[in-house]
PQR file of N, CA, C, O and H, with PARSE charges and radii, in Angstrom:
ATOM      1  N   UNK A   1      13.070 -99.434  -5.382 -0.4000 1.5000
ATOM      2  CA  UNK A   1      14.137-100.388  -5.597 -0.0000 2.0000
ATOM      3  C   UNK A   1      13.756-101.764  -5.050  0.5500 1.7000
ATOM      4  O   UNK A   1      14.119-102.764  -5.670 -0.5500 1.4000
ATOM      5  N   UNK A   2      12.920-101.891  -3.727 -0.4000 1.5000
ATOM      6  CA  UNK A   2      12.553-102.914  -3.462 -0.0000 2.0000
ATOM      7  C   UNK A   2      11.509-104.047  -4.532  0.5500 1.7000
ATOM      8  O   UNK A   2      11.647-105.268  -4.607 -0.5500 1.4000
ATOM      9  H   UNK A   2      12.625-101.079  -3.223  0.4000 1.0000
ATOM     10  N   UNK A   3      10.673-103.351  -5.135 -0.4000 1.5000
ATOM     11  CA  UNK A   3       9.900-103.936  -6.004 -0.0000 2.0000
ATOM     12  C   UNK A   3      10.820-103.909  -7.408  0.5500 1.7000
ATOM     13  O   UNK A   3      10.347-104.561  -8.340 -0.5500 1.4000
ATOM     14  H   UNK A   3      10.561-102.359  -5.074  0.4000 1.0000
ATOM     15  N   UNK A   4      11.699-103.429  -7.571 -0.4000 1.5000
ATOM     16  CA  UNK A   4      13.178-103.670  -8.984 -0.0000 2.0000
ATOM     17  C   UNK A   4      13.870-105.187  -8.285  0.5500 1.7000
ATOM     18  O   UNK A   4      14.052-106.140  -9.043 -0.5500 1.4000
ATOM     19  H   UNK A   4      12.082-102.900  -6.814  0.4000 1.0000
ATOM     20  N   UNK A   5      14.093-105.257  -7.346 -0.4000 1.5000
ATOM     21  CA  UNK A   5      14.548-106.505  -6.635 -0.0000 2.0000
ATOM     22  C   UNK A   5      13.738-107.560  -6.506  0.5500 1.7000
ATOM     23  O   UNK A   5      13.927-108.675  -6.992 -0.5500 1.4000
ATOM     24  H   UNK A   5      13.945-104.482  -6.731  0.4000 1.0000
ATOM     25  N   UNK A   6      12.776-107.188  -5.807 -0.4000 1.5000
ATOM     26  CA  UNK A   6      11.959-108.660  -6.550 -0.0000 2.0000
ATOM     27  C   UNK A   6      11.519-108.748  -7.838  0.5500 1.7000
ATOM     28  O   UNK A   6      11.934-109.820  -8.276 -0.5500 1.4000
ATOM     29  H   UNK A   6      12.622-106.282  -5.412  0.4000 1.0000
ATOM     30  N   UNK A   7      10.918-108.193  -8.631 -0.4000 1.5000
ATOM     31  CA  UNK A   7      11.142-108.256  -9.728 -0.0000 2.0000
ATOM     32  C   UNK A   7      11.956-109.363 -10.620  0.5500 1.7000
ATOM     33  O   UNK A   7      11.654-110.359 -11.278 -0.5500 1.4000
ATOM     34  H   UNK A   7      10.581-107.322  -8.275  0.4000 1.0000
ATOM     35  N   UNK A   8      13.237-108.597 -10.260 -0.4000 1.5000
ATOM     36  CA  UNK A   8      14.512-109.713 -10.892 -0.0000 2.0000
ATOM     37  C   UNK A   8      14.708-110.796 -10.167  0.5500 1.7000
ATOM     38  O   UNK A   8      15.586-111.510 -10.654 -0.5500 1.4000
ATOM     39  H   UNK A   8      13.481-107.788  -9.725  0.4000 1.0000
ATOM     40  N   UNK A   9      14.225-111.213  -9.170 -0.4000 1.5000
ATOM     41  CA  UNK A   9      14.055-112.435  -8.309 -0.0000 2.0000
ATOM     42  C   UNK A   9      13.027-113.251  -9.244  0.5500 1.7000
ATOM     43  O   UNK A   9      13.368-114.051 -10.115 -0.5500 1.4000
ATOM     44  H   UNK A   9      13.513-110.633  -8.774  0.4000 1.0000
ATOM     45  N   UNK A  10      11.948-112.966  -8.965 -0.4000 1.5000
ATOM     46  CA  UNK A  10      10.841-113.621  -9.662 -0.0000 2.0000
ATOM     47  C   UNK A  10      11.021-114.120 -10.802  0.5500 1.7000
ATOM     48  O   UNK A  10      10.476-115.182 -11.102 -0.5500 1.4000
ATOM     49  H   UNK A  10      11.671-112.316  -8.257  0.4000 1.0000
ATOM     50  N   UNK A  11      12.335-113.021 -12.206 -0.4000 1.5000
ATOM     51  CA  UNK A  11      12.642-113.243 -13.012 -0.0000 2.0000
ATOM     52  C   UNK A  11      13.548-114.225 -13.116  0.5500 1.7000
ATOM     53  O   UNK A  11      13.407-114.960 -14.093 -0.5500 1.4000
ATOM     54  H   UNK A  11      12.777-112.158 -11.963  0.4000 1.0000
ATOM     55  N   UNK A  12      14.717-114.518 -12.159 -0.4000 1.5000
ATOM     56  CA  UNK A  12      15.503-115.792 -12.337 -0.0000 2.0000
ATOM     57  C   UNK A  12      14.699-116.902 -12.075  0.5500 1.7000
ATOM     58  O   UNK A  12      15.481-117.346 -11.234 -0.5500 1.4000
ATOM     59  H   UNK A  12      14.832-113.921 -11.365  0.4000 1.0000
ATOM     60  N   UNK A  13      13.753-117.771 -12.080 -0.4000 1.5000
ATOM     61  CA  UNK A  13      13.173-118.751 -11.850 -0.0000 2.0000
ATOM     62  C   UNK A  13      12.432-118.654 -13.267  0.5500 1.7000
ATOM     63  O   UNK A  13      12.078-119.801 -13.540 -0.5500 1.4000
ATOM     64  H   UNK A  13      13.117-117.410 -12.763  0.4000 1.0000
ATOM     65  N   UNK A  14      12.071-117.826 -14.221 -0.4000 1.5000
ATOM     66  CA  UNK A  14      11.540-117.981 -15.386 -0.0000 2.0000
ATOM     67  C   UNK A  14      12.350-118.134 -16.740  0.5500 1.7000
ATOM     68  O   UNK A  14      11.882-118.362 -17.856 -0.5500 1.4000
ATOM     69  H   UNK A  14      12.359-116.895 -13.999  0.4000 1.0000
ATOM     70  N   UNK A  15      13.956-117.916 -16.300 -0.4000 1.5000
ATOM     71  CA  UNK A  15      14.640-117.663 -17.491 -0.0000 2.0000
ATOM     72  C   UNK A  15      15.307-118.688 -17.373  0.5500 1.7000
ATOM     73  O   UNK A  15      15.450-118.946 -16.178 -0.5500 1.4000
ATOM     74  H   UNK A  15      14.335-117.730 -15.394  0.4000 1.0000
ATOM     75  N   UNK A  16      16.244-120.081 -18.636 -0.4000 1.5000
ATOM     76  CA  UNK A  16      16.767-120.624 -18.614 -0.0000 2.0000
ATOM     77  C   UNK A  16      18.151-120.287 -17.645  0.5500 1.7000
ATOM     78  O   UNK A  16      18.645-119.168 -17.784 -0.5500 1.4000
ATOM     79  H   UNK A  16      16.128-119.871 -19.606  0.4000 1.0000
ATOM     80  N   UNK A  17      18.652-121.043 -16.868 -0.4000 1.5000
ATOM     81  CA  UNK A  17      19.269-120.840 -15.984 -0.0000 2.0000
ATOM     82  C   UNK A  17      21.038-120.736 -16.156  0.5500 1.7000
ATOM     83  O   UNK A  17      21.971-120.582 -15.369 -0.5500 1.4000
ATOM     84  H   UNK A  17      18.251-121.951 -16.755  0.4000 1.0000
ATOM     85  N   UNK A  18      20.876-120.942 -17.899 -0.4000 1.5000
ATOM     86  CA  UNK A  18      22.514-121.170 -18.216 -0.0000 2.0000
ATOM     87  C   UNK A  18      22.782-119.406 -19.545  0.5500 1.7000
ATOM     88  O   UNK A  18      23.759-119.054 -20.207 -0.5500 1.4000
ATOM     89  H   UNK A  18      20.118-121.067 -18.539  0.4000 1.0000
ATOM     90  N   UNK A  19      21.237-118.720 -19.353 -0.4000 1.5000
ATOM     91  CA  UNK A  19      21.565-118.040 -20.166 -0.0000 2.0000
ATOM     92  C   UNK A  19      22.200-116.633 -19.730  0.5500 1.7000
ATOM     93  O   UNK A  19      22.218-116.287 -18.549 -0.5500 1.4000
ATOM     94  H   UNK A  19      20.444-119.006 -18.815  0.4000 1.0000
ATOM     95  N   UNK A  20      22.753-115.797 -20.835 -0.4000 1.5000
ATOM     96  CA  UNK A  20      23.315-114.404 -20.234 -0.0000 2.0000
ATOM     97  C   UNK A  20      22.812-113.338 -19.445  0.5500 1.7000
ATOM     98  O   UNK A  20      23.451-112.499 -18.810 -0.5500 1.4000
ATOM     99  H   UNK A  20      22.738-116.078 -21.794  0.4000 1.0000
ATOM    100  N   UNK A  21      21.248-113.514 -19.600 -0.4000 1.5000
ATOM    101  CA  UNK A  21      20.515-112.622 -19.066 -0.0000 2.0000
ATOM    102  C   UNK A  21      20.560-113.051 -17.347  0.5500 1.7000
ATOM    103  O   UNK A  21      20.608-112.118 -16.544 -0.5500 1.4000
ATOM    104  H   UNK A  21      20.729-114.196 -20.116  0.4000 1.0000
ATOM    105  N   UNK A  22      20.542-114.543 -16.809 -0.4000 1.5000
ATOM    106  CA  UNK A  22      20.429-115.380 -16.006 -0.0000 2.0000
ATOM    107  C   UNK A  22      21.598-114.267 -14.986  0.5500 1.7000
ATOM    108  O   UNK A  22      21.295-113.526 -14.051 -0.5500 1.4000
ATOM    109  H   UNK A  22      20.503-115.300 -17.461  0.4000 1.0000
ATOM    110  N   UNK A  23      23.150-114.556 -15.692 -0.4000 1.5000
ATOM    111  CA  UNK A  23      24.389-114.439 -15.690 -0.0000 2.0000
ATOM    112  C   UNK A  23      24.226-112.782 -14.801  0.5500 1.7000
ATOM    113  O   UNK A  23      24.483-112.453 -13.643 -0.5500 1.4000
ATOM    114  H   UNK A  23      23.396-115.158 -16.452  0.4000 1.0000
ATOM    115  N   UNK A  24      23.734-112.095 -15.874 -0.4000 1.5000
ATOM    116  CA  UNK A  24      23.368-110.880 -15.375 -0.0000 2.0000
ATOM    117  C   UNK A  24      22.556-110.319 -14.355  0.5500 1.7000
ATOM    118  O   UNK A  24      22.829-109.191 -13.946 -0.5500 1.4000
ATOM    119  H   UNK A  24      23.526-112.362 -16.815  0.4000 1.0000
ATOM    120  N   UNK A  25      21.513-111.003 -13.848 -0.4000 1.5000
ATOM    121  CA  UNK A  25      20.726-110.748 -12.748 -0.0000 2.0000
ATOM    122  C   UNK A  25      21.034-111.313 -11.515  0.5500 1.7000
ATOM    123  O   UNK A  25      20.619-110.904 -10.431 -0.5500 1.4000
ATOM    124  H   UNK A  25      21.291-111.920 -14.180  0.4000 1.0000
ATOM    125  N   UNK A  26      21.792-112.291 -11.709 -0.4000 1.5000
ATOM    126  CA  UNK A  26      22.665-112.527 -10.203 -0.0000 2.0000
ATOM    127  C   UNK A  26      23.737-111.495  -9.471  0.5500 1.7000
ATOM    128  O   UNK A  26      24.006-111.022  -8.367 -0.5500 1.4000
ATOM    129  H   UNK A  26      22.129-112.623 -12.590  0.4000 1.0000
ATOM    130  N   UNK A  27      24.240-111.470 -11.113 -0.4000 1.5000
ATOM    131  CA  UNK A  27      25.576-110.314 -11.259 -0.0000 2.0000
ATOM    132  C   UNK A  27      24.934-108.885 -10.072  0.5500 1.7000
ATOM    133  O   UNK A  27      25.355-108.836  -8.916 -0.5500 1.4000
ATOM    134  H   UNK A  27      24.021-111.854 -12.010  0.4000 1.0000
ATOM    135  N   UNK A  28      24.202-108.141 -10.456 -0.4000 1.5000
ATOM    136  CA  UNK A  28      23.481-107.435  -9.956 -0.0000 2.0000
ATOM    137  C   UNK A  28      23.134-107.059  -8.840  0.5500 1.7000
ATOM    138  O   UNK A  28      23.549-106.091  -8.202 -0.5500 1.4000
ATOM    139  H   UNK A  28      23.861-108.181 -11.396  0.4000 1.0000
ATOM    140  N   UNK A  29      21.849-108.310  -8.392 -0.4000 1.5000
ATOM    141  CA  UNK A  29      21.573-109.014  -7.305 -0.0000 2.0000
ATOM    142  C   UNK A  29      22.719-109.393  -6.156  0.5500 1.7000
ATOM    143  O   UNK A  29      22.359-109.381  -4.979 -0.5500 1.4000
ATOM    144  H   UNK A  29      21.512-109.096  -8.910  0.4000 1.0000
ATOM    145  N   UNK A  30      24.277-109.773  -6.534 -0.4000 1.5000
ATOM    146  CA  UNK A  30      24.882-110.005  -5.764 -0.0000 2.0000
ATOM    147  C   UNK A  30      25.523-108.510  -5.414  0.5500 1.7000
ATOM    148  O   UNK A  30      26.399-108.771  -4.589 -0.5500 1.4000
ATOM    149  H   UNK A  30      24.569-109.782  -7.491  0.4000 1.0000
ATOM    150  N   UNK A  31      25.520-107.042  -5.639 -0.4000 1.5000
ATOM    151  CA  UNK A  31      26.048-105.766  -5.641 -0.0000 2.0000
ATOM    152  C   UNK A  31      24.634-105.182  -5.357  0.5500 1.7000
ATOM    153  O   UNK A  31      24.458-104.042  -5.789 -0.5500 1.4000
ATOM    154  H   UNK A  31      24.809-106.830  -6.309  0.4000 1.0000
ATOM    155  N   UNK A  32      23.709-105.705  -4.776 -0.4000 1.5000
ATOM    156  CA  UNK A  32      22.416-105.094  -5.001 -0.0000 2.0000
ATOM    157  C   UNK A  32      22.655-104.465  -3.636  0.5500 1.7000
ATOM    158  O   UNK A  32      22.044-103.396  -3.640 -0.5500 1.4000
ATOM    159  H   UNK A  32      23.851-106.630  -4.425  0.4000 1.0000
ATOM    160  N   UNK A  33      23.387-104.681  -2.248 -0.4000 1.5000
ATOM    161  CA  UNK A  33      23.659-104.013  -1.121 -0.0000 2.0000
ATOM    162  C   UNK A  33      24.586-102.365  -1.324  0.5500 1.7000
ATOM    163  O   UNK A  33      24.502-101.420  -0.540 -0.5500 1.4000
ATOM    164  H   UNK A  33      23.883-105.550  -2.245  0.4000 1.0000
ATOM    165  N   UNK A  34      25.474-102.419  -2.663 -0.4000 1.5000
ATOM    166  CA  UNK A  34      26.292-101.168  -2.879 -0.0000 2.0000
ATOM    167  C   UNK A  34      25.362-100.445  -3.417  0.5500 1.7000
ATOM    168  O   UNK A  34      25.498 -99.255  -3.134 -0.5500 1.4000
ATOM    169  H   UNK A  34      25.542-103.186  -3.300  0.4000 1.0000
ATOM    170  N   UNK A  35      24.212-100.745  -4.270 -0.4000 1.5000
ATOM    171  CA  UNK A  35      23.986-100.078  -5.197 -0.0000 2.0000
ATOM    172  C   UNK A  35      22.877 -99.746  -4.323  0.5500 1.7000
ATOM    173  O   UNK A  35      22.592 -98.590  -4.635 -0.5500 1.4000
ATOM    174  H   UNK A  35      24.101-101.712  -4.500  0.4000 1.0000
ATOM    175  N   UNK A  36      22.179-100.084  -3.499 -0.4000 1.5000
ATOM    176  CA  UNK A  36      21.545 -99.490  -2.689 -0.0000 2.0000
ATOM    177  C   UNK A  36      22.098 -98.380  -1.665  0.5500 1.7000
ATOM    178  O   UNK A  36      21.495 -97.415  -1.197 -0.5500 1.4000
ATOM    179  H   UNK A  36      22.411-101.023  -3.245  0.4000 1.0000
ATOM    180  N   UNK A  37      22.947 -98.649  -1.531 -0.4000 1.5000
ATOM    181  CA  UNK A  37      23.960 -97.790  -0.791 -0.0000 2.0000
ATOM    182  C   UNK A  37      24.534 -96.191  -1.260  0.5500 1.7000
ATOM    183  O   UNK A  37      24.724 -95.140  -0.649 -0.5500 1.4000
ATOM    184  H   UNK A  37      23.437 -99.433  -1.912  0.4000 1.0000
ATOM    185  N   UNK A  38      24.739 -96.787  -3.147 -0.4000 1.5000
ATOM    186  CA  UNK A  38      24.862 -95.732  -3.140 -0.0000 2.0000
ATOM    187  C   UNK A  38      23.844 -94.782  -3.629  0.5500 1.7000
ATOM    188  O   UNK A  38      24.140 -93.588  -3.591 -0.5500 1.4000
ATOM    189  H   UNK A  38      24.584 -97.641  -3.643  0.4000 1.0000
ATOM    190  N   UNK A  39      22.554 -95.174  -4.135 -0.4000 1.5000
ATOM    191  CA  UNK A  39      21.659 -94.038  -4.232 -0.0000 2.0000
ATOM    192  C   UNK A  39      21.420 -93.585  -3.106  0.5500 1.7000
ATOM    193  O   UNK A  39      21.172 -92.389  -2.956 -0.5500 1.4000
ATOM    194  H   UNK A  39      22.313 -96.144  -4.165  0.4000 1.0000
ATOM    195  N   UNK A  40      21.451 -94.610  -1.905 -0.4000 1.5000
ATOM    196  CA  UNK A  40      20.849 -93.779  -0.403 -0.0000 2.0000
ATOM    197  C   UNK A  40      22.133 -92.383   0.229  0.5500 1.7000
ATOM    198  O   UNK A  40      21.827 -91.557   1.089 -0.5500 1.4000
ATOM    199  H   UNK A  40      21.653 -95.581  -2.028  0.4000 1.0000
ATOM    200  N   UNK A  41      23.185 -92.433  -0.295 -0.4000 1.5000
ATOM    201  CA  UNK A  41      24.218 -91.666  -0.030 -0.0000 2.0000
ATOM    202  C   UNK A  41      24.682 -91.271  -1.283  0.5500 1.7000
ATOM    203  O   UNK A  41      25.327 -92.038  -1.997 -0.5500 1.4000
ATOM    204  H   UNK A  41      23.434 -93.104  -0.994  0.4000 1.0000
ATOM    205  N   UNK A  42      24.304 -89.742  -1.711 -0.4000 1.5000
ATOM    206  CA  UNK A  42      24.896 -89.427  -3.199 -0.0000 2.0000
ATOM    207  C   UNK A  42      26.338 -89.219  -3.150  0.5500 1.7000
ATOM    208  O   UNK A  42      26.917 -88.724  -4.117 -0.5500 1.4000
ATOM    209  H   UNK A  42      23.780 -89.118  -1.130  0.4000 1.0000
ATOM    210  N   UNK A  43      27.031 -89.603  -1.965 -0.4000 1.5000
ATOM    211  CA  UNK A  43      28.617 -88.826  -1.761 -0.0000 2.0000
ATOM    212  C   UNK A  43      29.505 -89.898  -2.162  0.5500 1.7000
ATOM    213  O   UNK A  43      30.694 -89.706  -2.417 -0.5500 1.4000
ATOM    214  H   UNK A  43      26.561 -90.005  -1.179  0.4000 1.0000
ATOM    215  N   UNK A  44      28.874 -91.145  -2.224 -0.4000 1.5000
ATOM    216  CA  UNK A  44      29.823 -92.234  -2.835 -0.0000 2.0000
ATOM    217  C   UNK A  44      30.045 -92.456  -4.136  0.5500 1.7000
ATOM    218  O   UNK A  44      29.105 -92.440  -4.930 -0.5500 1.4000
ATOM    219  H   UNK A  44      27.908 -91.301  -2.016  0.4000 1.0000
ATOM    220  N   UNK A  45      31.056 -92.643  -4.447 -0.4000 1.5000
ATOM    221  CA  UNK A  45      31.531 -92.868  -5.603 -0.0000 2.0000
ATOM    222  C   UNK A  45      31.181 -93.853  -6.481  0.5500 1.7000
ATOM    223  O   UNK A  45      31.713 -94.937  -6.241 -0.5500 1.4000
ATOM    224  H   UNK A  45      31.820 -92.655  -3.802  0.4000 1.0000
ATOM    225  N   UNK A  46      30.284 -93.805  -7.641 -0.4000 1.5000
ATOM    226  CA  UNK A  46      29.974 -94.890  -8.633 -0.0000 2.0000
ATOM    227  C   UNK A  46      31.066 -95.920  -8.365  0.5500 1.7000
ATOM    228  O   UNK A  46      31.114 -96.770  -7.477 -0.5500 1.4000
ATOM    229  H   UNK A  46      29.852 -92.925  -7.836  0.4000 1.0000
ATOM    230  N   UNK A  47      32.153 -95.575  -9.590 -0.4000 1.5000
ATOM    231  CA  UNK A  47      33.026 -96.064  -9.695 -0.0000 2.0000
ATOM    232  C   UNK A  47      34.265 -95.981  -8.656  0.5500 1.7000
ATOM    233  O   UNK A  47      34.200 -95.221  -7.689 -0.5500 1.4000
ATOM    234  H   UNK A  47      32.114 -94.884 -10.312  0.4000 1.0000
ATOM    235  N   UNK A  48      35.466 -96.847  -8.913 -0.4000 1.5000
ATOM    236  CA  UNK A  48      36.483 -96.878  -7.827 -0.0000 2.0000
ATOM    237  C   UNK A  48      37.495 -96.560  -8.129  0.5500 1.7000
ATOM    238  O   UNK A  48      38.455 -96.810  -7.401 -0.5500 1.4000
ATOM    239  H   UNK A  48      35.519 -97.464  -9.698  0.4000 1.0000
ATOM    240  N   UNK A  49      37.673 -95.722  -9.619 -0.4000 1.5000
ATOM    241  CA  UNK A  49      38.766 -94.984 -10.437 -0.0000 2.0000
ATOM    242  C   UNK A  49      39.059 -94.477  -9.162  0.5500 1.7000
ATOM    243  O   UNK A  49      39.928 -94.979  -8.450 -0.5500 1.4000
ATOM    244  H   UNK A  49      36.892 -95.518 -10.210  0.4000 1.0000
ATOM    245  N   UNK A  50      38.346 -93.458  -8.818 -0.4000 1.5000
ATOM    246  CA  UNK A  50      38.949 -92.058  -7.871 -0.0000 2.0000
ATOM    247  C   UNK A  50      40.034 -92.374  -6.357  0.5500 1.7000
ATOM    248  O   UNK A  50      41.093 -91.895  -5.953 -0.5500 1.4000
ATOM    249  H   UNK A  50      37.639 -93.050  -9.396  0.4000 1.0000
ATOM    250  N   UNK A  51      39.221 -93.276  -5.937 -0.4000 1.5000
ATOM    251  CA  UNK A  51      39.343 -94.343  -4.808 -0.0000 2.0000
ATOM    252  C   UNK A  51      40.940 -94.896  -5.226  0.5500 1.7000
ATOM    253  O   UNK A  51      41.934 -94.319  -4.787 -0.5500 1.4000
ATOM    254  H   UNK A  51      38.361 -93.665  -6.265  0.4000 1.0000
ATOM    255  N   UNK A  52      41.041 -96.272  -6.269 -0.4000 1.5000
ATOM    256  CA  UNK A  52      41.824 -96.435  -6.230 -0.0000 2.0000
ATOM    257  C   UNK A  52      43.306 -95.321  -6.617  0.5500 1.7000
ATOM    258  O   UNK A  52      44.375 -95.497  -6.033 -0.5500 1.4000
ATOM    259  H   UNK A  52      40.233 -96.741  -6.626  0.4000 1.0000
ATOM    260  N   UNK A  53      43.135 -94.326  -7.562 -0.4000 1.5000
ATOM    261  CA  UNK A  53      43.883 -93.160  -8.107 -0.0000 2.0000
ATOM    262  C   UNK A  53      44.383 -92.540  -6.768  0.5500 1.7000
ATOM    263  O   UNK A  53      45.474 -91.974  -6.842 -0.5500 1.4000
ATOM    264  H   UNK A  53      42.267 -94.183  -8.036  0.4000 1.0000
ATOM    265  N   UNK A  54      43.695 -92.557  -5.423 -0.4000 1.5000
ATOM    266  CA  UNK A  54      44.564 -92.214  -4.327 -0.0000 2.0000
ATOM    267  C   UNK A  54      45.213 -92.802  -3.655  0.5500 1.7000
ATOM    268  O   UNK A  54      46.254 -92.341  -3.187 -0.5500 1.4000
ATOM    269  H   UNK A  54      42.809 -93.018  -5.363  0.4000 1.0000
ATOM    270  N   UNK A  55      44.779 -93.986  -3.418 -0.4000 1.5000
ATOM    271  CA  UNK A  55      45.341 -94.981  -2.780 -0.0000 2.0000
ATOM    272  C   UNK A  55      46.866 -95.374  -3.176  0.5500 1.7000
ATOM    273  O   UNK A  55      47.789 -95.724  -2.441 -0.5500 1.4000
ATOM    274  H   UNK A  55      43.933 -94.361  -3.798  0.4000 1.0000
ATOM    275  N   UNK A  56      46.820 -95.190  -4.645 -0.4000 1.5000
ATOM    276  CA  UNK A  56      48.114 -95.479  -5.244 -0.0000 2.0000
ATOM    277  C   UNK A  56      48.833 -94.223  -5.038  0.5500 1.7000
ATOM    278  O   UNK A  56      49.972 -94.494  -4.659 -0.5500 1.4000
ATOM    279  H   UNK A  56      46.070 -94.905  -5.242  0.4000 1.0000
ATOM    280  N   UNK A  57      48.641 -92.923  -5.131 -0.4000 1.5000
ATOM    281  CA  UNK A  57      49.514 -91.897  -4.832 -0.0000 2.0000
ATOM    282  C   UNK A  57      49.922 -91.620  -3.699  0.5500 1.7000
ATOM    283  O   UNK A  57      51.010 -91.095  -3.459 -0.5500 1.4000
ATOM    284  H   UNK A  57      47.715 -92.702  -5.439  0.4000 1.0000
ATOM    285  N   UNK A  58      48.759 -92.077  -2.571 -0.4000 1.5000
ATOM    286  CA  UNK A  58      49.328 -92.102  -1.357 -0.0000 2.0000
ATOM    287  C   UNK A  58      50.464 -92.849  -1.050  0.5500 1.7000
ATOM    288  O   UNK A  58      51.547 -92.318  -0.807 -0.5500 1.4000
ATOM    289  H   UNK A  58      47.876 -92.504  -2.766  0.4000 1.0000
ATOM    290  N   UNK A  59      50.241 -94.274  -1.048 -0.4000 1.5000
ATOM    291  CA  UNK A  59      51.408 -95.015  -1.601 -0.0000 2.0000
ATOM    292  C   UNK A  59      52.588 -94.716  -2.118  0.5500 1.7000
ATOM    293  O   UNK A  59      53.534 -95.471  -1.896 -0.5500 1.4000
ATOM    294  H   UNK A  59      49.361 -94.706  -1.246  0.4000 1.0000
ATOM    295  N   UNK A  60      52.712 -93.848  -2.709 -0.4000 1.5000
ATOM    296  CA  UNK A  60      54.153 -93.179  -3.547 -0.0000 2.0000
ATOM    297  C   UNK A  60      55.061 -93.201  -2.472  0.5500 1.7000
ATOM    298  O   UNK A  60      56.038 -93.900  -2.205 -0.5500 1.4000
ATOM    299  H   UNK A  60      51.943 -93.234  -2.889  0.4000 1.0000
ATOM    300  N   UNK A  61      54.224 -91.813  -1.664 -0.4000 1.5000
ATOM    301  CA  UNK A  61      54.809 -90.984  -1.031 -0.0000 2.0000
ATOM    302  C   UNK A  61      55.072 -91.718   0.956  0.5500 1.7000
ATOM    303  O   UNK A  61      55.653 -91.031   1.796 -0.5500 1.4000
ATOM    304  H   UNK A  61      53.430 -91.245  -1.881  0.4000 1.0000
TER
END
């Protein structure tokens, strides 16, 4: 993952800076601490469906 990270580093300095791909590798890059996180811990949850789906039922009650 470390060499996927620079990688896409190296890559924003070669790509026009207003384009979608640009848009997308920051996107990334800025979640690049969760997403490390969560391959290093398989118990976390991709997504935050589940997460939020309790939070709100707890809430009910």
């Amino acid at each position: 993952m470390d060499n996927i990270e620079l990688w896409l580093r190296a890559k924003l300095g070669l790509i026009s800076q207003t384009s979608k791909l640009v848009e997308a590798i920051r996107y990334d890059l800025s979640r690049w601490q969760g997403l490390i996180r969560f391959i290093d811990e398989g118990s976390i949850e991709f997504a935050s469906n589940i997460v939020e789906r309790s939070i709100r039922i707890s809430s009910e009650f």
